[in-house]
C-alpha positions in Angstrom: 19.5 7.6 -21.3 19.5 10.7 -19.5 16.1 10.9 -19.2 15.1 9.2 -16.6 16.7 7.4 -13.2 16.3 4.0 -11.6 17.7 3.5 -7.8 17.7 0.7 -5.5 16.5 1.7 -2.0 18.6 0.5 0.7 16.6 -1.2 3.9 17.3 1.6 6.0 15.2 3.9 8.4 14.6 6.4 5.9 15.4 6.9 2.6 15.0 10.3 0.4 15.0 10.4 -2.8 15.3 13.6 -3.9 18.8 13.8 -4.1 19.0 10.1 -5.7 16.8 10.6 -8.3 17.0 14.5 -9.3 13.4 15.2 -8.4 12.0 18.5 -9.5 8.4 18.3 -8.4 8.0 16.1 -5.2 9.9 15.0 -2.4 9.8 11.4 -1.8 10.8 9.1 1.2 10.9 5.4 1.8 10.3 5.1 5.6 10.7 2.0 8.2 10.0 2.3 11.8 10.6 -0.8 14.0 7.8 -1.7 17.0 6.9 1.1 19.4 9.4 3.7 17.7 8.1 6.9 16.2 8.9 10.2 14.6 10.9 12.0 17.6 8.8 15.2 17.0 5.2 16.9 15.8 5.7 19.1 13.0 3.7 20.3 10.3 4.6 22.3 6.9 3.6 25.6 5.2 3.0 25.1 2.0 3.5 21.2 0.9 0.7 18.0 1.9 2.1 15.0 2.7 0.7 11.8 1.8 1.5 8.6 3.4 1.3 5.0 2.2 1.4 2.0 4.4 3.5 -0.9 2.6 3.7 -2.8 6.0 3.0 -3.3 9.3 0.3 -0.7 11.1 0.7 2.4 13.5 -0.8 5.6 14.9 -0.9 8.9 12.9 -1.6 11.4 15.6 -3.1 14.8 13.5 -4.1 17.9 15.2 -4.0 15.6 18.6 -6.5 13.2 16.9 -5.1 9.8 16.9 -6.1 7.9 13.4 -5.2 4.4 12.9 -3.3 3.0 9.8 -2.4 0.0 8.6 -0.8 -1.9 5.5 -2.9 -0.7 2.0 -4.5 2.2 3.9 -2.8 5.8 2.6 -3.7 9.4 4.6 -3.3 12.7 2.9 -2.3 15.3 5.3 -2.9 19.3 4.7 -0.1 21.5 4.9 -1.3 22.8 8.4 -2.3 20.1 10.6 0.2 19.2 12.9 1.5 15.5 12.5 3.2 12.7 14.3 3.3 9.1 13.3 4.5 6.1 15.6 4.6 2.1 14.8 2.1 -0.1 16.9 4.0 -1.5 20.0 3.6 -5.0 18.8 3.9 -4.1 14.6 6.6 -2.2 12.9 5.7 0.1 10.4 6.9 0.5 6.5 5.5 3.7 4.6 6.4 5.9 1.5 5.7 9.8 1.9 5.3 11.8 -0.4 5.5 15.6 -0.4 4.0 18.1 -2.8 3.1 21.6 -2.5 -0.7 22.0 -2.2 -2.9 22.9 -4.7 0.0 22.6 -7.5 -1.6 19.9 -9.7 -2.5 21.1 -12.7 -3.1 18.0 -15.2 -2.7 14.4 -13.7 -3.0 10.9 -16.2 -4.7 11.4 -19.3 -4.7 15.0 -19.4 -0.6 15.4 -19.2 -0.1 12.1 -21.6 1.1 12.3 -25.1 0.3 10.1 -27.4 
């Protein structure tokens, strides 16, 4: 059916799956970081949040040089501005998903946009 998509992620560092499956609204990642690695640099975005959830493991979110713990089950939504920089614990490697979305773009969310 051409209506939807089903992909297998690989177990690799990161994973995006725009491209695989033909998102229009949302970028997605599958992320894995091994002990004491992190993301190489601090960025932050101009229009889209990010939100983060831990599958796995635990690390440091550092956000606007505030460092905020996470661990497996917790997730973080991050504002478009705030500058960002995630590591894996030295002793704990880290698995996450991240989404991406532009801000303030929701318009109906689960039983508003559902047809019956």
């Amino acid at each position: 059916m051409a209506n939807y998509k089903k992909v297998s992620v690989p177990d690799a560092p990161r994973t995006e799956l725009h491209d695989l499956l033909g998102l229009t609204g949302a970028e997605v990642s599958v992320n894995s970081m091994p002990a004491g690695a992190g993301v190489p640099f601090v960025h932050s975005h101009k229009q889209n949040e990010e939100i983060y959830i831990i599958l796995e493991g635990k690390g440091t979110m550092t956000l606007d040089g505030e460092d905020v713990a996470l661990a497996a089950n917790d997730v973080l939504r991050v504002a478009p501005p705030v500058k960002r920089q995630l590591k894996a614990a030295a002793d704990s490697g880290i698995k996450y998903v991240c989404i991406q979305v532009k801000e303030n773009s929701l318009e109906q969310y689960t039983g508003a946009d559902g047809v019956m």
